[in-house]
BAVO-326148 format. One record per residue (C-alpha): x, y, z; residue in one letter. Coordinates in Angstrom, 3 decimals. Example, Ala and Ser with C-alpha at 12.3 -4.5 7.8 and 13.67 -1.06 7.14 Angstrom:
// residues 2
u 12.300 | v -4.500 | w 7.800 | vexpa A
u 13.670 | v -1.060 | w 7.140 | vexpa S
END
This chain:
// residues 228
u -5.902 | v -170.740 | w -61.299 | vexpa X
u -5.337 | v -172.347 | w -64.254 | vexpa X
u -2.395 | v -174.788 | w -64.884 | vexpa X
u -1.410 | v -173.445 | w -68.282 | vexpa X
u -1.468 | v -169.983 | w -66.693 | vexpa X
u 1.137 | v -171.068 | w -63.336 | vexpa X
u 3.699 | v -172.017 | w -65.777 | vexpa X
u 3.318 | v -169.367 | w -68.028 | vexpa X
u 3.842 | v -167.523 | w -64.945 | vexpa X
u 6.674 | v -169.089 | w -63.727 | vexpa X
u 8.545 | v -169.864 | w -66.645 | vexpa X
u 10.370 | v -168.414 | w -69.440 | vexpa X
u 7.212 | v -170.631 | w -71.460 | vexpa X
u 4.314 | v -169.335 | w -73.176 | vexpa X
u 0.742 | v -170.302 | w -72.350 | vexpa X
u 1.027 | v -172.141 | w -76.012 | vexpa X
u 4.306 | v -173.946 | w -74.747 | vexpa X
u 2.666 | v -174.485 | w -71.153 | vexpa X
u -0.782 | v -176.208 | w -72.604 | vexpa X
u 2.192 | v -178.479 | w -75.429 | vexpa X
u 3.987 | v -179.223 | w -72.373 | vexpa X
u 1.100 | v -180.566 | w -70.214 | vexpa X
u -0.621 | v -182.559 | w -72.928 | vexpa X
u 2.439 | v -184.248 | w -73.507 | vexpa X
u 2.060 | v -185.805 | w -69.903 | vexpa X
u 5.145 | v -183.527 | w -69.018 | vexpa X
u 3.703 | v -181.853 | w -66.048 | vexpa X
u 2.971 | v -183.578 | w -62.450 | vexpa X
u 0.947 | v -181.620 | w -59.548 | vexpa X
u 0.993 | v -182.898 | w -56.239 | vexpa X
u 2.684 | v -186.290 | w -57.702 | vexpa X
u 0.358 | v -187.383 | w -60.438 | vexpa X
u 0.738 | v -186.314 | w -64.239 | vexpa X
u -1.611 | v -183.907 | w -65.892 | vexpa X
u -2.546 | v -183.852 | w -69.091 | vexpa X
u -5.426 | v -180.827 | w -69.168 | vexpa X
u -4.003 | v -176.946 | w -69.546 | vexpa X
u -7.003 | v -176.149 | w -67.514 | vexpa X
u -6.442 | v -178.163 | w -64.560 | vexpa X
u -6.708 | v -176.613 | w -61.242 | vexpa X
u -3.886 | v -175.496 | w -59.342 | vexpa X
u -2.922 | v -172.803 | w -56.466 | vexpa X
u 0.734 | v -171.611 | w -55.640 | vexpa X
u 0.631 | v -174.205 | w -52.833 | vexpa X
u 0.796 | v -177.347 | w -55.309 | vexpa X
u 3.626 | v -178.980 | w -55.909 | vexpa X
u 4.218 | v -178.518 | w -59.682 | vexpa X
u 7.180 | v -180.394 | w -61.476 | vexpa X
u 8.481 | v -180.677 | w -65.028 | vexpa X
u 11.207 | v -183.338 | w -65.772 | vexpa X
u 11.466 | v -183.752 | w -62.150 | vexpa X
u 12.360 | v -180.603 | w -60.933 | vexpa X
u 9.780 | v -178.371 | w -58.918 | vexpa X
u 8.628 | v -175.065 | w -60.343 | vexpa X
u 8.048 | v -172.867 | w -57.639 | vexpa X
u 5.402 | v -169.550 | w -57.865 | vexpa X
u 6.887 | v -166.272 | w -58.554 | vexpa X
u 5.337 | v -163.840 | w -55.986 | vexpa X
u 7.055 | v -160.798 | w -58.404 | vexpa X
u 6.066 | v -161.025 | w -62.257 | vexpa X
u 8.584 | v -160.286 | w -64.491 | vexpa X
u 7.860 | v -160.054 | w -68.802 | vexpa X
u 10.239 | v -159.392 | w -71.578 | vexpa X
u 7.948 | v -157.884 | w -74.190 | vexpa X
u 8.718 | v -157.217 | w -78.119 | vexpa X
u 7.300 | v -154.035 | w -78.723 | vexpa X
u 5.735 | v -153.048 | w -82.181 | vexpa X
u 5.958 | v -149.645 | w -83.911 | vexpa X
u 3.214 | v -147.350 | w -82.616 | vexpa X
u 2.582 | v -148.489 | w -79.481 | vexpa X
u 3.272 | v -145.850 | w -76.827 | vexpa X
u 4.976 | v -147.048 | w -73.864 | vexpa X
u 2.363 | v -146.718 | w -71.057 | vexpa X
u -0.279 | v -148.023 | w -68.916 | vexpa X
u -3.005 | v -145.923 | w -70.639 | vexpa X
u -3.002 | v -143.638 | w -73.977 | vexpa X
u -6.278 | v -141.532 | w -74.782 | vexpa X
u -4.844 | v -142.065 | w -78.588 | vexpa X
u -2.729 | v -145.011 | w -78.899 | vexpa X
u -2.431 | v -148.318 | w -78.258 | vexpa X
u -0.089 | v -149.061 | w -75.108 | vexpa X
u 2.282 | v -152.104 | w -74.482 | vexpa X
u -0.083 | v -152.996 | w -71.560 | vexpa X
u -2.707 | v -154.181 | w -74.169 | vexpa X
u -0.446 | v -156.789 | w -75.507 | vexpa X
u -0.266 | v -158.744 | w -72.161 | vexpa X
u -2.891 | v -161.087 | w -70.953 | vexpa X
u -5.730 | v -159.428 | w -68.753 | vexpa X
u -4.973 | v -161.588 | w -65.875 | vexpa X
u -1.394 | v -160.822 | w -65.559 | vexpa X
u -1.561 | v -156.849 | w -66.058 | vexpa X
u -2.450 | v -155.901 | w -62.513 | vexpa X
u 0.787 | v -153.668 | w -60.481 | vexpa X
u 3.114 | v -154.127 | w -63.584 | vexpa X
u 4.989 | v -151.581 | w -64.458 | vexpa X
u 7.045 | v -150.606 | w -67.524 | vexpa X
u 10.961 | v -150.904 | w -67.633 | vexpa X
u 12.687 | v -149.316 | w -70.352 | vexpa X
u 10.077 | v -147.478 | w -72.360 | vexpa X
u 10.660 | v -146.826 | w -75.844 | vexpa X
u 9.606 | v -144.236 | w -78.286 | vexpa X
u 6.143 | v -144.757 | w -80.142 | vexpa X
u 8.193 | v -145.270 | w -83.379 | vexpa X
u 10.626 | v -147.183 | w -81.703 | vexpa X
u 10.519 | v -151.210 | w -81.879 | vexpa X
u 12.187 | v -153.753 | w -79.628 | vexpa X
u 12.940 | v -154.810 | w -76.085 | vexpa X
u 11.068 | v -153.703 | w -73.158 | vexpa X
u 10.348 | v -155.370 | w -69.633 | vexpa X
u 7.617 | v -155.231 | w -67.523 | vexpa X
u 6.875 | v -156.429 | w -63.468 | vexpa X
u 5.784 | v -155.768 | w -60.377 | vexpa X
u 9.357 | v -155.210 | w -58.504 | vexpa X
u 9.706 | v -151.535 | w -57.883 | vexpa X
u 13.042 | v -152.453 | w -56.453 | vexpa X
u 14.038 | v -155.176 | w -59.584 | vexpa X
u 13.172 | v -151.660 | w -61.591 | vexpa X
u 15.233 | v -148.944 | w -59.566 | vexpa X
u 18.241 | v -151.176 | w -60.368 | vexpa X
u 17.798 | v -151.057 | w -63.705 | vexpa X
u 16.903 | v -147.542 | w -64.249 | vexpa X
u 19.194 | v -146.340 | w -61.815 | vexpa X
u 22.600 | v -144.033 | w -63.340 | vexpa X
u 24.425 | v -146.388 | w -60.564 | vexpa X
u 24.125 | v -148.595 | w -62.642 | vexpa X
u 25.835 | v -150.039 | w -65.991 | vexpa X
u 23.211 | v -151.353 | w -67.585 | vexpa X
u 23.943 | v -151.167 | w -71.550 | vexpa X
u 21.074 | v -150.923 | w -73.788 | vexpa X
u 21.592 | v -151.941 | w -77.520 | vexpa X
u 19.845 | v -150.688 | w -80.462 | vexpa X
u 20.021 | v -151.512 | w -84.165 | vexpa X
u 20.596 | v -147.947 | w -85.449 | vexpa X
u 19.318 | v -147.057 | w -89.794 | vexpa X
u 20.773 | v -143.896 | w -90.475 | vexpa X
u 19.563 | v -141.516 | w -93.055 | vexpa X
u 23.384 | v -141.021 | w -94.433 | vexpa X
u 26.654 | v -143.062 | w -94.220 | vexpa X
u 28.001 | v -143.807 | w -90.882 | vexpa X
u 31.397 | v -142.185 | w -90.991 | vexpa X
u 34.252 | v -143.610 | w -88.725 | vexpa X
u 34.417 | v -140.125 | w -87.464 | vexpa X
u 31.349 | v -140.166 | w -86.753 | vexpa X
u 31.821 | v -143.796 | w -85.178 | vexpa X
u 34.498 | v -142.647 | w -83.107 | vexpa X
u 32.859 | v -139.380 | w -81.247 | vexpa X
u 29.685 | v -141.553 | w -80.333 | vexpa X
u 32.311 | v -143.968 | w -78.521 | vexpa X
u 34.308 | v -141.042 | w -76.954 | vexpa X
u 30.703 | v -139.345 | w -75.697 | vexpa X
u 29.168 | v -136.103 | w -77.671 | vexpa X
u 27.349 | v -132.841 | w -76.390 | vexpa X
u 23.790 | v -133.205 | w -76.606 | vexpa X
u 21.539 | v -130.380 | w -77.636 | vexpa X
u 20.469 | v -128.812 | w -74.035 | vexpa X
u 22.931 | v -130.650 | w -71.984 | vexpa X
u 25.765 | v -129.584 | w -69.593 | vexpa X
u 27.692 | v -132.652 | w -70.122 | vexpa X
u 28.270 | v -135.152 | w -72.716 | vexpa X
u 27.109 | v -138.724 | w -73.193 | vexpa X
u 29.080 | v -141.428 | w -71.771 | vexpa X
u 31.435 | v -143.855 | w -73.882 | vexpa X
u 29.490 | v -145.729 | w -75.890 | vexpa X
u 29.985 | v -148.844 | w -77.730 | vexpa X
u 29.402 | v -149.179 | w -81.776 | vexpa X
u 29.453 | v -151.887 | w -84.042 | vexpa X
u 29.302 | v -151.159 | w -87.892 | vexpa X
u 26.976 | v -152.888 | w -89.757 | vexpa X
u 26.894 | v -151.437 | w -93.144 | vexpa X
u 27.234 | v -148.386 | w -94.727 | vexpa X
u 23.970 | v -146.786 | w -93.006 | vexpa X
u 23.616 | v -149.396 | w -90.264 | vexpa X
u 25.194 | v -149.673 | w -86.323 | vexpa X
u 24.792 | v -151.238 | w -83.297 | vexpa X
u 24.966 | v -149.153 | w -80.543 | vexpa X
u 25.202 | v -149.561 | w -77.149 | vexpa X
u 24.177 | v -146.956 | w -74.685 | vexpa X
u 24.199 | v -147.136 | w -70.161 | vexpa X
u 22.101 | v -143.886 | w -69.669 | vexpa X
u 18.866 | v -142.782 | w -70.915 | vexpa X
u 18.297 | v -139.359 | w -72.030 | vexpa X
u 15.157 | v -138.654 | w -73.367 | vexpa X
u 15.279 | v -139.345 | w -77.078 | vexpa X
u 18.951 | v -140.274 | w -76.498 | vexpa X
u 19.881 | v -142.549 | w -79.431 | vexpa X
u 18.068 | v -139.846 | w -81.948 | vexpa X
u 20.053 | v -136.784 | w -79.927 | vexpa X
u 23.580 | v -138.466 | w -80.213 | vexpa X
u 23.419 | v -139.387 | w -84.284 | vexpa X
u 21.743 | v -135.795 | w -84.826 | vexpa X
u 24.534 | v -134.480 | w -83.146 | vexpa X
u 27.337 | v -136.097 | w -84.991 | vexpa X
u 25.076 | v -134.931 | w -88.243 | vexpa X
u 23.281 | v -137.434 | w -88.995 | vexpa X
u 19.367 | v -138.485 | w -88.616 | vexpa X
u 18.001 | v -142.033 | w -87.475 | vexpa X
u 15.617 | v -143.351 | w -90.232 | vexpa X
u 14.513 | v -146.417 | w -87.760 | vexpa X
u 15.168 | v -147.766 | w -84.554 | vexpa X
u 15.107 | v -151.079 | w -82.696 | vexpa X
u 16.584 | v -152.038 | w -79.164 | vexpa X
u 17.916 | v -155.430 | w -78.770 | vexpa X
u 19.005 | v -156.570 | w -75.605 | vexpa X
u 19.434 | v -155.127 | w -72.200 | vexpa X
u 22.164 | v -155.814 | w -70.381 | vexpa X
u 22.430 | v -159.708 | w -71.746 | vexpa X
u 18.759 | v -159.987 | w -72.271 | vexpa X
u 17.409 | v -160.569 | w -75.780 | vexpa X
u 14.093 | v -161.006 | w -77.511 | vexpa X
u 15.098 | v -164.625 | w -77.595 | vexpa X
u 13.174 | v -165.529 | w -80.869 | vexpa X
u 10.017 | v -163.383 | w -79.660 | vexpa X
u 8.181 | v -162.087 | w -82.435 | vexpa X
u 6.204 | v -158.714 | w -82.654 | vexpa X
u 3.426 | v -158.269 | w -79.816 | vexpa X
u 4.933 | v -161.171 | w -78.252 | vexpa X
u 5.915 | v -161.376 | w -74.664 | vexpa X
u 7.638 | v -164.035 | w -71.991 | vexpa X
u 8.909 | v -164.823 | w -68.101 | vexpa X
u 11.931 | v -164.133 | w -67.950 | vexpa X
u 14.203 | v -166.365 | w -66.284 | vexpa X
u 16.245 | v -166.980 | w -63.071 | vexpa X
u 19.152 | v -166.122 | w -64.288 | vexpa X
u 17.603 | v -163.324 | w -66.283 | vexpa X
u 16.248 | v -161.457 | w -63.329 | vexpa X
u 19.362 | v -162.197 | w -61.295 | vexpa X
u 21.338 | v -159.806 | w -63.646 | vexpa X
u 20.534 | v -156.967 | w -62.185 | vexpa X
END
C-alpha cells in the first residue's frame, strides 16, 4: 500500500495531512526518512512520526460529517449514501454507526468492529448524542423542562429518558439524547408542540466533528475509540 494511505489509516490525519507530513521529511519507515506519499509500505514496516511508532489498525474506524440528503446506508436506488463519501479503498466491511435522517446533517461513524458498534448502539449503554435543534416556534422553558423530565412519544408505552437541553436562542437548543427512537429528536419537540425546522448532531459521547467540514471524514483516535 501506499504510505499516504497507512497513515491516513492509522491516524486521526487526512490523506492531505499524511502526503504534508511526509514531504516535510516527517515520516521514517524501517529507519530512514521518506519524503514520497506514494512510497511503499505494508503493516509490517516500522513507521514513525516524531519518533514514536504508528502501528496498523487491523479495525477501521471514521468519523464522517454528513451532508443534507445523503441517506444513511451502504446502497440507495435514489440517493446518494454516506458510503460514497469515503475513499474506495477503505469502504470494504464498514458499517454505519449512528445513522441519521436524509435531512439530517452532522456526526456519524463508520468501521469494521461489530463489537466497537454493539457498544455504542446498545440501550446498556449511556451514550449521549447531541444535536443542534431550529425550531419552527419559541422554545418555551416549559417546553425545556418536559424534554429534560422525558415526554410520551406518539406510539410509545413509555416515555423518553431525561434529557439534557441547552438554550440557545429563542428558536434554538442543544439537546442531548442516550436512546434512539426512530425519528426521536423530531417525535420529542412535536410532542411538546413544537416542529424541528433543521437538524444537526454534534458529538457523540465526547466525539466532535473536530473542524471537519461537509463530506469530510477522519480516523478517529485512541482515545476516541477507547470511549466506548
Amino acid at each position: 500500500m501506499r504510505l499516504d494511505y497507512f497513515l491516513a489509516h492509522t491516524t486521526s490525519w487526512s490523506r492531505k495531512d499524511a502526503k504534508r507530513f511526509i514531504a516535510k521529511g516527517k515520516i521514517r519507515v524501517n529507519g530512514e526518512v521518506v519524503t514520497k506519499p506514494n512510497t511503499p509500505v505494508t503493516e509490517e514496516c516500522n513507521v514513525e512520526s516524531h519518533g514514536e511508532t504508528i502501528q496498523w489498525r487491523k479495525e477501521k474506524y471514521f468519523a464522517l460529517y454528513k451532508p443534507a440528503n445523503y441517506v444513511s446506508a451502504l446502497e440507495d436506488s435514489e440517493s446518494p449514501v454516506v458510503i460514497d463519501l469515503i475513499d474506495p479503498e477503505e469502504r470494504k466491511n464498514l458499517k454505519i454507526v449512528g445513522r441519521l435522517d436524509k435531512d439530517t446533517t452532522g456526526l456519524i461513524f463508520l468501521t469494521t468492529d461489530g463489537q466497537w458498534l454493539h457498544r455504542i448502539t446498545s440501550p446498556k449503554h449511556d451514550c449521549f448524542k447531541t444535536y443542534r435543534v431550529e425550531c419552527a416556534d419559541v422554545i418555551e422553558e416549559s417546553e425545556c423542562r418536559a424534554l429534560e423530565s422525558g415526554v410520551m412519544l406518539n406510539g410509545e408505552e413509555h416515555p423518553t429518558s431525561p434529557a439534557k437541553v441547552v438554550k440557545l436562542s429563542d428558536k434554538e437548543i442543544l439537546l442531548s439524547i442516550k436512546e434512539g427512537k426512530y425519528h426521536q429528536v423530531k417525535r420529542m419537540l412535536a410532542s411538546v408542540g413544537n416542529k424541528v425546522e433543521k437538524l444537526h448532531r454534534e458529538s457523540i459521547s465526547d466525539v466532535n466533528l473536530d473542524g471537519l467540514e461537509e463530506g469530510q471524514y477522519r480516523m478517529l483516535t485512541e482515545e476516541e475509540i477507547n470511549q466506548f
